[in-house]
C-alpha positions as CSV (number, residue, x, y, z in Angstrom):
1,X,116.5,105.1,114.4
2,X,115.9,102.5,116.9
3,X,112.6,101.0,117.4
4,X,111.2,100.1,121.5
5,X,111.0,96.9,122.8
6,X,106.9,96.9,122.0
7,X,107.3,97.2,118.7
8,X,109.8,94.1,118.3
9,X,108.2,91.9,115.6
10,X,109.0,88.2,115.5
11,X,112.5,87.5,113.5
12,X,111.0,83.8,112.8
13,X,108.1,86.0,110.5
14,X,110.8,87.1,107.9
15,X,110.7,83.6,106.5
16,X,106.7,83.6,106.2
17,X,106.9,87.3,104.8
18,X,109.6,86.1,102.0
19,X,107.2,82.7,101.5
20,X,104.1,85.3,101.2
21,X,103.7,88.1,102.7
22,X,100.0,87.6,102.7
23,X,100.6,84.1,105.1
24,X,102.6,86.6,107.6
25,X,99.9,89.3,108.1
26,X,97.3,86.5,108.3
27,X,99.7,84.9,110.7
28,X,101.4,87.7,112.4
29,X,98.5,90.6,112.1
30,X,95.0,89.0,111.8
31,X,96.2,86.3,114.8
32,X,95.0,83.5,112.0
33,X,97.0,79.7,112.0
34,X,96.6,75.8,111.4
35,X,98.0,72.8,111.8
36,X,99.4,70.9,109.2
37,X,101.8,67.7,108.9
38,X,104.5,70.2,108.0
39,X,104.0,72.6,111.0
40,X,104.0,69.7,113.6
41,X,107.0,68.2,112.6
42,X,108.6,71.6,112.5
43,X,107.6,72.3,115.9
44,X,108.7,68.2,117.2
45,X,112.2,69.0,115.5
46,X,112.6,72.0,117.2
47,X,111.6,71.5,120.8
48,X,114.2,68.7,120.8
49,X,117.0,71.1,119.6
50,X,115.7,73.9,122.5
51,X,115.7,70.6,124.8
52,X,118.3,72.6,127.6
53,X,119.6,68.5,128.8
54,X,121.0,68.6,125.1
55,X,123.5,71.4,125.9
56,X,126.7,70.3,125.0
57,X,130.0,71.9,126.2
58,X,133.4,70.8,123.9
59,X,137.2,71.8,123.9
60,X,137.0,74.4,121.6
61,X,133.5,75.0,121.2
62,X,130.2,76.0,123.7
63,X,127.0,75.6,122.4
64,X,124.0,77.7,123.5
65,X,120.4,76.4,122.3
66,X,117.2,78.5,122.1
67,X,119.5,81.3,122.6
68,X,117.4,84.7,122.6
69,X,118.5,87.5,120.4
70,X,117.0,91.0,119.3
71,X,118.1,93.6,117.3
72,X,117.4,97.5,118.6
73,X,117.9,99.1,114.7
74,X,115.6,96.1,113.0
75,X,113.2,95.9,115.9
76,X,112.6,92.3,115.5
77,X,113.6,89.4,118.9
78,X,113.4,85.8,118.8
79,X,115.7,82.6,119.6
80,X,118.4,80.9,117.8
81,X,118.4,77.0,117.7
82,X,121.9,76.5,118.4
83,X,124.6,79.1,118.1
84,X,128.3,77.9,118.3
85,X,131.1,79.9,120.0
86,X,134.4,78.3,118.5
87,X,137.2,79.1,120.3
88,X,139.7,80.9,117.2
89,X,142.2,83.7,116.6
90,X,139.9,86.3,115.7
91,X,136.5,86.9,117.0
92,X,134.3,88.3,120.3
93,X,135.4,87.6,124.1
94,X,132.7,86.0,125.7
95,X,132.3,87.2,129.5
96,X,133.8,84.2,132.0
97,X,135.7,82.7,129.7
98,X,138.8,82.7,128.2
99,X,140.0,84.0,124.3
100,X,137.9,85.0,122.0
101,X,135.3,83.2,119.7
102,X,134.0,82.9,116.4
103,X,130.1,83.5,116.3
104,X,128.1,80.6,113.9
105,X,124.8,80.4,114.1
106,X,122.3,77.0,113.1
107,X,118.9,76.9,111.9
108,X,117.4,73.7,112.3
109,X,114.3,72.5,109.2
110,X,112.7,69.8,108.8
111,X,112.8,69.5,104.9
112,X,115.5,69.4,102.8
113,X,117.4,72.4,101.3
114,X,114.6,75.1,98.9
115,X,115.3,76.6,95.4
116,X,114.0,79.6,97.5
117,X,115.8,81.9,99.6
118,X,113.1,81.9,103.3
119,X,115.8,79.9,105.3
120,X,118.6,81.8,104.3
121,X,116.7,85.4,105.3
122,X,116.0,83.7,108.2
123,X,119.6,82.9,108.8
124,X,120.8,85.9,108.2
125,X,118.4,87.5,110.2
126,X,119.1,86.0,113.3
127,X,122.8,86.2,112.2
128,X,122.6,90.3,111.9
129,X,121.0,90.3,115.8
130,X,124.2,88.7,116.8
131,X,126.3,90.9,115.1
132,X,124.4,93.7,116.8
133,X,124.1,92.4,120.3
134,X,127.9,91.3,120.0
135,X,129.9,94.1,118.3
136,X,130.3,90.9,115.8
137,X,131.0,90.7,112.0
138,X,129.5,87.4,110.9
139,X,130.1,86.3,107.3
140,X,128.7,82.5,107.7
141,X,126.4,80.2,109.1
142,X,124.4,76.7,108.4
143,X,121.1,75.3,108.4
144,X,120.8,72.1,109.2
145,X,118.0,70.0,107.2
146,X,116.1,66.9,109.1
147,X,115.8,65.3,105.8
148,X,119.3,64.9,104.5
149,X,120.8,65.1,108.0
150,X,123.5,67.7,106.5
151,X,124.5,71.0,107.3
152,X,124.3,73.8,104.6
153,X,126.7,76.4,104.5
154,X,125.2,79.6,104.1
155,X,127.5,82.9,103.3
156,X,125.9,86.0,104.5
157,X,126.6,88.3,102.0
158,X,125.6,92.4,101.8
159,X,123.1,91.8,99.8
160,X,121.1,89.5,102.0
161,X,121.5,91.8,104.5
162,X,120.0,94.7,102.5
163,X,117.4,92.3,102.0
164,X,116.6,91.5,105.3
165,X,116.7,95.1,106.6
166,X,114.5,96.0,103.8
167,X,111.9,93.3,104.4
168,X,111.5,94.2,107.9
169,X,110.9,97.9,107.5
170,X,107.8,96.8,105.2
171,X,106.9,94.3,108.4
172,X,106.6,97.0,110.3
173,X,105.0,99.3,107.7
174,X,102.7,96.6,107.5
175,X,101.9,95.8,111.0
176,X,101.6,99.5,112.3
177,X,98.6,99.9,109.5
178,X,97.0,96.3,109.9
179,X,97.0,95.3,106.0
180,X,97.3,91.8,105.2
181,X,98.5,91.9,101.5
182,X,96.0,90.1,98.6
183,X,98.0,87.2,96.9
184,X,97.1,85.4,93.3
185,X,96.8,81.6,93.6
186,X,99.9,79.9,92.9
187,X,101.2,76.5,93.0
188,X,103.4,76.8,96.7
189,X,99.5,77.9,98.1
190,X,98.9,73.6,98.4
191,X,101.7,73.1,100.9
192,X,100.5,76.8,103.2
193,X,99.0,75.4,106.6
194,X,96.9,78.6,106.0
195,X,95.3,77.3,102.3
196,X,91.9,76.6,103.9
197,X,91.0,80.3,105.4
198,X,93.8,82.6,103.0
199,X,90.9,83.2,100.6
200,X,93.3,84.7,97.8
201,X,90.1,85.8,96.0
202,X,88.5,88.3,98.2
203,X,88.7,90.6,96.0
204,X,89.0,94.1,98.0
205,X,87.7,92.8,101.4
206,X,91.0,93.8,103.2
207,X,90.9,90.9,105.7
208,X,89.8,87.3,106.5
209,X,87.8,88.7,109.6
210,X,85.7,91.4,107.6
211,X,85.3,88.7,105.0
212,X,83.8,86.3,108.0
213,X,81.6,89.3,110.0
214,X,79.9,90.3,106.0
215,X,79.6,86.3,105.3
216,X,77.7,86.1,108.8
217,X,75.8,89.6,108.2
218,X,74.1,88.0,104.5
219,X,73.5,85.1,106.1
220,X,71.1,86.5,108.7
C-alpha cells in the first residue's frame, strides 16, 4: 500500500506521538499549540542549522541542510537538518557527481541526550525516508544536542524501524477519525508547551474544542 501525497502526515509528529500521543492529536488534529521557553529555543537552534549561507561543501563530504524527504509506504514528508553524503566504498551515486556515498543523517536538539527514545524514532524516521527515496540501506546516524555540543551515535536497528512503521499506521488511524487520545497526569505533563489547554481530565469529552463550545454553552 502506498498512501497519496494528501495524506502525508508530518514525520517531525512521530516524536510528539512517542512523547504523548495525546500532545500530537492536540497538536497535529485539533490545530492546538503554545509557546514555551523550550519550543523557542528549538525553533532559534533550528532555523540557524536550515540557514542555506551555512552550507558547507568538503573533500570527501557534501552537506545538504533542511533537506526534504518523504516516504510513499509511511506516508509521512518533512526535512532533515543536515544530511551528510560521505564520499566511501560502498554506498548510493548521487546524480552530478562522482563515486558513491554513504547516507548519515543529523538531528539537531536543543537539550541534552533523554532516558526516552522520541529523538531516536525521530531519527530513524527521517533515516527510513532516505532509505526509500534512495534505494539506501542506512544502519546509523547522530543527533546532535545544543547542550553538550556532542554528537550521539544512534544505530538504527529492525526494531526501531518496526517501531516507527507501527507508530505511524496508528497516526494515520488516528488522524483519518479525528480522536485525540485521553492521557493520566504524569510528571513529563510540567515541561508539555501544551500543559495549560491538554485538560487530561475531561473525562469522556473527546476533544479540547467540545470541551470549550459546552464550557461556553453553561455559561450562557
Amino acid at each position: 500500500m502506498e498512501y497519496r501525497e494528501e495524506e502525508y502526515l508530518m514525520i517531525s509528529g512521530i516524536q510528539h506521538f512517542q512523547f504523548c500521543r495525546r500532545q500530537w492529536a492536540l497538536i497535529h488534529i485539533e490545530q492546538q499549540w503554545e509557546e514555551n521557553v523550550h519550543t523557542v529555543v528549538g525553533e532559534l537552534m533550528h532555523k540557524k542549522v536550515h540557514d542555506p549561507y551555512l552550507s558547507e561543501k568538503r573533500k570527501d563530504v557534501m552537506i545538504a541542510r533542511a533537506l526534504p524527504v518523504y516516504s510513499r509506504e509511511m506516508g509521512v514528508s518533512g526535512e532533515c537538518d543536515v544530511v551528510e553524503f560521505q564520499k566511501a566504498e560502498d554506498g548510493v551515486t548521487l546524480h552530478g557527481h562522482r563515486g558513491v556515498y554513504r547516507i548519515y543523517p543529523i538531528e539537531y536538539k536543543k537539550g541534552k541526550p533523554k532516558s526516552s527514545e522520541e529523538d531516536i524514532i525521530q531519527l530513524a524516521a527521517q533515516c527510513m525516508c532516505l532509505e526509500e527515496m534512495f534505494s539506501a540501506v542506512i544502519n546509523e546516524g547522530a543527533i546532535f544536542y545544543g547542550e553538550t555540543r556532542k554528537r550521539e551515535r544512534v544505530d538504527i536497528t529492525d526494531d526501531i524501524r518496526r517501531k516507527v512503521r507501527a507508530m505511524f499506521q496508528e497516526m494515520h488511524l488516528y488522524f483519518e477519525r479525528g480522536y485525540t487520545p485521553k492521557v493520566k497526569w504524569s510528571k513529563k505533563c510540567n515541561g508539555c508547551s501544551l500543559k495549560d489547554i491538554c485538560l487530561p481530565k475531561l473525562g469522556k469529552t473527546s476533544s479540547v474544542k467540545e470541551y470549550v463550545q459546552k464550557a461556553l454553552e453553561e455559561g450562557e
